[in-house]
C-alpha positions in Angstrom: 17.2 -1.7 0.5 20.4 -2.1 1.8 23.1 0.5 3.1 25.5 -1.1 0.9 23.6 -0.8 -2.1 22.7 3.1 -0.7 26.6 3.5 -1.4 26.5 2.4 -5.0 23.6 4.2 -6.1 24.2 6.8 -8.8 22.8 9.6 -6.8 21.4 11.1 -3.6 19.1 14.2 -2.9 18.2 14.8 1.0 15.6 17.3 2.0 13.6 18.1 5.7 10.3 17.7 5.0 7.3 18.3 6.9 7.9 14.8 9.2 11.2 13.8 9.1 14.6 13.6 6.6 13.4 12.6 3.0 16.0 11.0 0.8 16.0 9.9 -2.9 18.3 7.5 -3.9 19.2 6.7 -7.6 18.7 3.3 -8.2 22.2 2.3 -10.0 20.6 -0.4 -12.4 17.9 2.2 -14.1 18.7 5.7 -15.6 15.4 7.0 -14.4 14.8 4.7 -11.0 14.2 6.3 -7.7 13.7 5.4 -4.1 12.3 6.7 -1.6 13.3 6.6 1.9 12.2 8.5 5.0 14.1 9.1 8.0 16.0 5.9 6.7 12.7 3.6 5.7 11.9 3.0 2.6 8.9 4.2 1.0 8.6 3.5 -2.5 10.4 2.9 -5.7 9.7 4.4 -9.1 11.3 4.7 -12.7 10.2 7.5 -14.5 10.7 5.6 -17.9 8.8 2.9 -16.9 6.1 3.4 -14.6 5.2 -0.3 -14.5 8.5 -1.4 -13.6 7.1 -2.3 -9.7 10.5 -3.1 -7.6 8.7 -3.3 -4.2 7.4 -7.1 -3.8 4.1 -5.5 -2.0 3.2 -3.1 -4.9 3.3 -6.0 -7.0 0.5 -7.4 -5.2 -1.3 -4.0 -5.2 -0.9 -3.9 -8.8 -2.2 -7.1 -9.3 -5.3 -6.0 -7.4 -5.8 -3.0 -9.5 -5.2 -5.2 -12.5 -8.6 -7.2 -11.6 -10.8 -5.0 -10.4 -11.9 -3.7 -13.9 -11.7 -5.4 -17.1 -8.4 -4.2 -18.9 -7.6 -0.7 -19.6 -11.2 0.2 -18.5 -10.7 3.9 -16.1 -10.5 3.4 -12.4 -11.9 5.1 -10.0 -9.0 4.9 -7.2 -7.9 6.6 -4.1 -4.9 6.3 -2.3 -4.3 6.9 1.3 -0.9 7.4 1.3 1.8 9.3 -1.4 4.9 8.0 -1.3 6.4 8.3 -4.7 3.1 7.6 -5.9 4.2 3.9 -7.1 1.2 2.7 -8.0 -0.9 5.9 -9.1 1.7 5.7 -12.0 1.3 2.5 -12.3 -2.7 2.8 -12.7 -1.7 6.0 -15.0 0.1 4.0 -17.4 -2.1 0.8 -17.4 -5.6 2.1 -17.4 -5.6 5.7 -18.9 -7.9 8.7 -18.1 -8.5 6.7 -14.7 -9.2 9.5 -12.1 -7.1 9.5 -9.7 -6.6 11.6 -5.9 -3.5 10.6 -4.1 -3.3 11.6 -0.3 -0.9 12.6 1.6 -0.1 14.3 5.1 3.1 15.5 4.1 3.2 18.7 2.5 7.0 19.1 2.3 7.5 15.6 0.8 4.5 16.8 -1.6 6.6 19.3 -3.5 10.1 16.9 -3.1 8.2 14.4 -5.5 6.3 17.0 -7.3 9.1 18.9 -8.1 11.9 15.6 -8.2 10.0 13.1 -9.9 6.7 14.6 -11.7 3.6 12.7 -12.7 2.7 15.0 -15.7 -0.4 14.3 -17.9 -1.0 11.6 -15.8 -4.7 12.8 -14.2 -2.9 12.2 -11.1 -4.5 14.5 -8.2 -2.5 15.1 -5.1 -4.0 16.3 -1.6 -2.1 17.4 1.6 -4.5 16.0 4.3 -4.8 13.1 6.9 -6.2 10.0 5.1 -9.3 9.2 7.1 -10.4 12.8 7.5 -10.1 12.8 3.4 -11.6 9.5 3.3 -14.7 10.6 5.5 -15.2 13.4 2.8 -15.5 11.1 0.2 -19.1 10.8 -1.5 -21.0 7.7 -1.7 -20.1 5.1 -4.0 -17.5 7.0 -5.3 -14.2 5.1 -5.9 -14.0 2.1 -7.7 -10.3 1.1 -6.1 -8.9 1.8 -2.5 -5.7 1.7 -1.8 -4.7 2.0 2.2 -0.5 2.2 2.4 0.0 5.0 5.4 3.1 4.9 7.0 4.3 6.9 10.0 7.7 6.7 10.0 7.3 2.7 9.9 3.9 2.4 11.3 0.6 2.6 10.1 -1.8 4.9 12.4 -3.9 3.8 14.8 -7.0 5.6 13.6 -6.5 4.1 10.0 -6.4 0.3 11.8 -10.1 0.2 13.2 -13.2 -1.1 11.8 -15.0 2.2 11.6 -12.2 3.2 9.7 -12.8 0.1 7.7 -16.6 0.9 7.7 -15.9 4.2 6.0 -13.4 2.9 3.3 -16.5 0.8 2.2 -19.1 3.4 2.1 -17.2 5.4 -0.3 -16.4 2.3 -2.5 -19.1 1.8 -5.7 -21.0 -1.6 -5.6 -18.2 -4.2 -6.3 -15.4 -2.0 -5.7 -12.3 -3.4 -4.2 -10.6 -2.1 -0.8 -6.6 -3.2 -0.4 -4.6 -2.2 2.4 -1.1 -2.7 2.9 -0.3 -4.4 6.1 3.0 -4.9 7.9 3.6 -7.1 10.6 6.0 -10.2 11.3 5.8 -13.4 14.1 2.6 -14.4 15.0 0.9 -11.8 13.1 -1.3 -10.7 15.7 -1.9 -7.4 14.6 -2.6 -8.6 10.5 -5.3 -10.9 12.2 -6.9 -8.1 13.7 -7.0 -6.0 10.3 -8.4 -9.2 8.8 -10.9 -9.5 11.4 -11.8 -5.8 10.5 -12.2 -6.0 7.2 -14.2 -9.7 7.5 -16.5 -7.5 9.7 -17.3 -4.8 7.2 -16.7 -6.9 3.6 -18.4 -10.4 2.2 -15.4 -11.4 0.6 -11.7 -11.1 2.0 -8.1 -12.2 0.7 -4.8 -11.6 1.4 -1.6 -11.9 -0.3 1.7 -12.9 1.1 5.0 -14.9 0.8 4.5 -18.5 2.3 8.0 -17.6 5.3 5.7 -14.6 6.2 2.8 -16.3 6.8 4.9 -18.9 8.5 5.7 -16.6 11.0 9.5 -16.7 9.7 10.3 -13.1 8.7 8.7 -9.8 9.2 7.5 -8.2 5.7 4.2 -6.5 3.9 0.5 -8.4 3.7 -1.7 -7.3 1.2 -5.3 -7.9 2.5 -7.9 -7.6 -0.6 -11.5 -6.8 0.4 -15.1 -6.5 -1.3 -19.1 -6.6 -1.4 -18.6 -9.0 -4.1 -16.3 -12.2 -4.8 -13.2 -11.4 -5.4 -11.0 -13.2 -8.3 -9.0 -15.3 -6.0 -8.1 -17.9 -8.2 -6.9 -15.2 -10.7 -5.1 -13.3 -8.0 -3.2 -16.7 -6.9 -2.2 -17.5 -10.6 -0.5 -14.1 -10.5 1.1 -13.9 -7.4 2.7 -17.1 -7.6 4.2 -15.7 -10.5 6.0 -13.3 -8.9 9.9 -13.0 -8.4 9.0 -13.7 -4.8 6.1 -16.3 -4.7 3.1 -15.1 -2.6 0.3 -17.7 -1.5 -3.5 -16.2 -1.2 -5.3 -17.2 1.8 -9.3 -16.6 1.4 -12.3 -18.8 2.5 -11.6 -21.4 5.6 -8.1 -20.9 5.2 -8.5 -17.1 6.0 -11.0 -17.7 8.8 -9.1 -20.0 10.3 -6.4 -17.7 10.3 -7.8 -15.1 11.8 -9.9 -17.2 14.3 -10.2 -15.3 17.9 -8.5 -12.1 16.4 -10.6 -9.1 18.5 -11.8 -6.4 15.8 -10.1 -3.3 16.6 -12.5 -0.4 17.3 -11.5 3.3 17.5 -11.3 3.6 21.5 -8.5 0.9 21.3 -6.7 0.5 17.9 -3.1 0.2 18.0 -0.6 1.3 15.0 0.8 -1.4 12.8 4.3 -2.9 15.0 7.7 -1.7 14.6 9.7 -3.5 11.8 13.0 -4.8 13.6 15.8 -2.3 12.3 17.5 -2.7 9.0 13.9 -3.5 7.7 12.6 -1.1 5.3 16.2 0.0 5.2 14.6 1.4 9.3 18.4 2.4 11.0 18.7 0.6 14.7 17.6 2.9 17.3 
């Protein structure tokens, strides 16, 4: 989002929260449309009226993913590591009802602003105020059908949620043929978006991802959505749909995706590195 179109929104609510300066901007074109920023990045957008109104590219992508990973409607099983506005809880909410759900989220403060600003009622929505691996490593067994990595520190993922034992544990709590999607931002040579595909190729049979073609080009710096499972995943399916998009994605998987990733080093624990800064105005990120 830009700063110009910050000006024209309808309405603004600041508040400190637990990591930084929260703000929720009313989105001009939709009564009930929100976003999200934090300490100037954007985080997610939601409209209250119509939780499957997605106006992030990315969450389009994770949508899609949630979309195909049960037949339609079916419940899902999903975690998310990572609140936000809870985008696409809402959107699993509204698409696939009585779906359990467990959102969480390290940020206690900005908990209660979208608890108490934009409310997920009768949804089944559950919310937890904890750090997303140490919830994930409390998961049981074969739990969750859908998961759903999007942590952002500021702009930047964690290291500790970039590492194949990290990776390792998101599986083990996925049930057999459950589907793990992470969010990944990165930009130029995508070194670092090699290495999370080099994590999850070590961990999963099957491995996507989901991006526009200047992206992958090394062109512009934006979001990857890397799709991962014990079992094949729809690709074909997933490309249909994502060139569908406002913004036309491409799926890489198979060769293509190897030979992507070829000589990317999987990250381990002792040396995993946060996802790189954004350059500023991205994410709506202020210059430093």
């Amino acid at each position: 989002m830009q700063r110009r179109e910050l000006r024209m929104a309808r309405a603004v609510v600041t508040a400190e929260v637990d990591h930084g300066r929260a703000e929720l901007i009313g989105d001009p074109d939709r009564p009930q449309g929100w976003t999200l920023l934090l300490d100037g990045t954007a985080q997610s957008h939601v409209d209250l009226d119509d939780p499957t109104h997605l106006e992030f590219e990315y969450v389009r992508r994770l949508a899609h993913v949630a979309d195909l990973a049960a037949p339609p409607t079916a419940p899902l099983r999903t975690l998310h590591l990572g609140g936000g506005a809870w985008t696409l809880a809402r959107y699993v909410a509204a698409t696939r009802p009585r779906s359990p759900q467990r959102v969480v989220e390290l940020d206690a403060g900005l908990v209660e602003l979208v608890s108490s600003r934009l409310p997920a009622d009768d949804t089944g929505i559950e919310i937890t105020v904890g750090d997303a691996r140490a919830a994930l490593a409390g998961m049981p067994t074969g739990s969750v059908d859908l998961l759903v990595l999007d942590v952002f520190a500021g702009a930047r993922t964690p290291a500790h949620l970039t590492s194949v034992e990290f990776v390792r544990t998101a599986a083990a709590a996925l049930a057999g043929g459950g589907v793990y999607a992470a969010n990944v931002a990165d930009g130029g040579s995508l070194s670092f978006a090699r290495t999370q595909v080099a994590a999850a190729a070590a961990v999963f049979a099957d491995v996507a991802v989901l991006a526009v073609p200047q992206l992958l080009h090394g062109r512009r710096f934006g979001n990857i959505v890397l799709v991962a499972s014990a079992r094949p995943l729809p690709v074909g399916e997933l490309a249909r749909r994502a060139a569908g998009d406002p913004f036309p994605a491409r799926v890489l998987a198979g060769p293509e995706l190897r030979r992507f990733a070829r000589g990317a080093a999987v990250p381990v624990d002792a040396a995993a590195t946060p996802s790189p800064l954004p350059p500023p105005g991205f994410f709506g990120r202020p210059a430093d």
